[in-house]
C-alpha positions as CSV (number, residue, x, y, z in Angstrom):
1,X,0.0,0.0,0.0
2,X,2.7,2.4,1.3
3,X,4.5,1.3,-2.7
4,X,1.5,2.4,-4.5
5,X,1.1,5.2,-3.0
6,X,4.6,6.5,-3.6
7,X,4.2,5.5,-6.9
8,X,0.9,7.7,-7.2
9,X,2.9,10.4,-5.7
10,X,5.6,10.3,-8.0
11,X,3.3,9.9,-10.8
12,X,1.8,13.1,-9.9
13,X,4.8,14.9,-9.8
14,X,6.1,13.6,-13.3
15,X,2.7,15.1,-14.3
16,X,2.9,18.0,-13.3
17,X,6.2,18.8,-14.2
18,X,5.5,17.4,-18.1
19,X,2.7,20.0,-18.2
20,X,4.8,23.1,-17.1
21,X,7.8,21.7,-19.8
22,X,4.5,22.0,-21.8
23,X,3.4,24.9,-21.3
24,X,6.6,27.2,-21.0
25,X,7.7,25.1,-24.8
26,X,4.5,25.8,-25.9
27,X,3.4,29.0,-25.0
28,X,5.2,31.2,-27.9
29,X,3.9,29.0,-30.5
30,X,-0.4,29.1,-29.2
31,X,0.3,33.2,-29.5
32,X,1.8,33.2,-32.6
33,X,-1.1,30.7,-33.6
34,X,-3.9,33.4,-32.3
35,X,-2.2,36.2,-34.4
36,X,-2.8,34.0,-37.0
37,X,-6.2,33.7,-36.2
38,X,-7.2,37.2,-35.4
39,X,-5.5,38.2,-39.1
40,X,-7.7,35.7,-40.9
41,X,-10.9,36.8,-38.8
42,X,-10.4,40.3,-39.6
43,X,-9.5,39.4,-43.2
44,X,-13.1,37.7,-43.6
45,X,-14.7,41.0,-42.8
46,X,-13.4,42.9,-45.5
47,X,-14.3,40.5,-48.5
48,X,-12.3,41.1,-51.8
49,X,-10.3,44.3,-51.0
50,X,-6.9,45.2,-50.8
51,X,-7.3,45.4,-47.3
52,X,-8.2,41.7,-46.9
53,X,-5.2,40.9,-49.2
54,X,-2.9,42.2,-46.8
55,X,-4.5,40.5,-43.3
56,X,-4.1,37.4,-45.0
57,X,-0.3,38.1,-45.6
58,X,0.3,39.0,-42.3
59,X,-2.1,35.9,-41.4
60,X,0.5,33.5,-43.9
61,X,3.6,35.1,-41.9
62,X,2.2,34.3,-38.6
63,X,1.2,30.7,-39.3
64,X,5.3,30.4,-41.1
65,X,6.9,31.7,-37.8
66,X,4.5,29.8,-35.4
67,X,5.3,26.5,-37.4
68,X,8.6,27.2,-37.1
69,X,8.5,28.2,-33.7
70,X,6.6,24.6,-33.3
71,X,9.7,22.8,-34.6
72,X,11.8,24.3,-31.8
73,X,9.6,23.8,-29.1
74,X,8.8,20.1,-29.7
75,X,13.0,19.3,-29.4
76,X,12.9,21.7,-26.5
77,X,10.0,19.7,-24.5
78,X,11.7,16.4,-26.1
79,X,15.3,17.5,-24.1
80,X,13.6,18.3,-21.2
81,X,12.0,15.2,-20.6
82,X,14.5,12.9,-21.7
83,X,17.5,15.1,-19.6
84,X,17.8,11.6,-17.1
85,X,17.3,9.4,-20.2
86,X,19.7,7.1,-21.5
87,X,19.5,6.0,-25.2
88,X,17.2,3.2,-24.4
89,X,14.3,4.6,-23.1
90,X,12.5,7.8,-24.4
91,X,9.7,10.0,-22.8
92,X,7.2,11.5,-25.2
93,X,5.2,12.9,-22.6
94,X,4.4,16.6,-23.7
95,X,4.7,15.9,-27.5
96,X,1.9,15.7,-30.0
97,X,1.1,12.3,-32.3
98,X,3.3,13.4,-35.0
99,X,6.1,14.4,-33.3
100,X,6.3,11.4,-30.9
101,X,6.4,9.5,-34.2
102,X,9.5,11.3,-35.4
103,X,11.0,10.5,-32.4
104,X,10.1,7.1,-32.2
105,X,11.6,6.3,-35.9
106,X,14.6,7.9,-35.0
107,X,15.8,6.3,-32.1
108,X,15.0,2.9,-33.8
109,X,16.8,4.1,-36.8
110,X,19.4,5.4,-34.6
111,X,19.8,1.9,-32.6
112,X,19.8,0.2,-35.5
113,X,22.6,1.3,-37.0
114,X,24.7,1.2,-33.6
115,X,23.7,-2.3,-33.8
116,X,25.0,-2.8,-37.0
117,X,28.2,-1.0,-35.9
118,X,29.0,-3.6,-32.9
119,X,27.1,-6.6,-34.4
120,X,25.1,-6.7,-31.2
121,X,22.6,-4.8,-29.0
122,X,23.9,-4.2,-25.4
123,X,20.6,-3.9,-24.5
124,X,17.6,-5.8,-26.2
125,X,14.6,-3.5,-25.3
126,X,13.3,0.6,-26.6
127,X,11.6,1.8,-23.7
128,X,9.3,4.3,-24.8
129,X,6.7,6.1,-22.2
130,X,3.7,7.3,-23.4
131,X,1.8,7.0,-20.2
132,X,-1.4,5.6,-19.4
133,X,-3.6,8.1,-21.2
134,X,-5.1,7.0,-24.2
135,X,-3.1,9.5,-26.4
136,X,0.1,8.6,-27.6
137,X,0.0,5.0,-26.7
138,X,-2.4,3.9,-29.5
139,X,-0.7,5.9,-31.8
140,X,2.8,4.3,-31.3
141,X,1.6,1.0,-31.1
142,X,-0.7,1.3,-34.7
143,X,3.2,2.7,-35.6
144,X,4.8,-0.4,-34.6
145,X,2.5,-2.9,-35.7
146,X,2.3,-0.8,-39.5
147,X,6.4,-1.6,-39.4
148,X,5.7,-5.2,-38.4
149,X,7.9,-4.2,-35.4
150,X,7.6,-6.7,-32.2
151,X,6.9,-5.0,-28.4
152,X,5.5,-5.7,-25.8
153,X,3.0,-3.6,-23.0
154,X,3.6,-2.6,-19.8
155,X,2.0,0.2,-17.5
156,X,2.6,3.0,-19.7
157,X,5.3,1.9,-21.4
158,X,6.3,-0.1,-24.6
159,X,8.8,-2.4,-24.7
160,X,9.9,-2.5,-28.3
161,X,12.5,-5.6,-29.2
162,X,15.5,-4.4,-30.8
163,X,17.0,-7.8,-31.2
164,X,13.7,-9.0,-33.8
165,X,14.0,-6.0,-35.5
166,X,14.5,-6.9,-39.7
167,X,16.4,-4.8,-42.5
168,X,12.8,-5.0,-44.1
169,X,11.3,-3.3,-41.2
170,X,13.9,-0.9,-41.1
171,X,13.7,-0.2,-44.6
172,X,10.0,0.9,-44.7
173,X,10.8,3.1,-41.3
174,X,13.4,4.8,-43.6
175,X,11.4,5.3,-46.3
176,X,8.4,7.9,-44.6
């Protein structure tokens, strides 16, 4: 009892301090994104003018910086969660679907070919933690069954197997 409750405990913590890495990452980005927004709102009132032209510019230059600014934020939020990470386990807590994705194929891909390097793995097993929400895990795991790639469940957590991993698999990871 006194384990699980410590476990609840620290659970909570990890929470809350994914959704402040969030937050701080993200915040930049959701303004530039409501400049975006207010331009293309106040280019629908002036219909067919010069005017309207120009909001939706300034509406185009906004949504160019915020994407950028996107970029940035997801490897900020992806450093700051995986500081006390080794190379075998990743945290995509604080990410979107796309974006864990990325991250997903390119630790495989980077495993991979540190496999091929050394002829061996080290270590057998990806972990990557998506949590318990039904967010990211059903994502990674449609991801991993799409590559054919073997894993295996645990609270929160995939356990992906390096060691079945096939140049075929690895081919059509390499290919998106």
């Amino acid at each position: 009892l006194l384990k699980r409750h410590k476990r609840k405990k620290t659970q909570k913590r990890q929470k809350h301090i994914s959704n402040r890495i969030y937050e701080e990452s993200r915040y930049n980005t959701q303004q530039l994104y409501q400049y975006r927004d207010m331009y293309y709102d106040r280019a629908k009132r002036f219909s067919n003018t010069d005017s309207a032209q120009k909001l939706i510019e300034k509406a185009k230059w906004y949504h160019q910086l915020a994407t950028h600014s996107e970029k940035g934020d997801r490897d900020t939020v992806f450093a700051k969660t995986n500081a006390n990470h080794g190379a075998y386990t990743i945290d995509l807590h604080g990410l979107h679907r796309k974006e864990c994705l990325q991250f997903v194929k390119e630790r495989i891909l980077q495993l991979y070919a540190k496999y091929k390097e050394t002829g061996y793995h080290t270590i057998k097993v990806l972990s990557v933690i998506t949590g318990e929400r039904e967010v990211l895990r059903p994502t990674v795991l449609a991801y991993l069954k799409l590559h054919r790639i073997d894993y295996r469940e645990s609270k929160g957590i995939i356990l992906v197997k390096l060691d079945r991993i096939r140049m075929s698999h690895i081919q059509s990871l390499a290919s998106l």
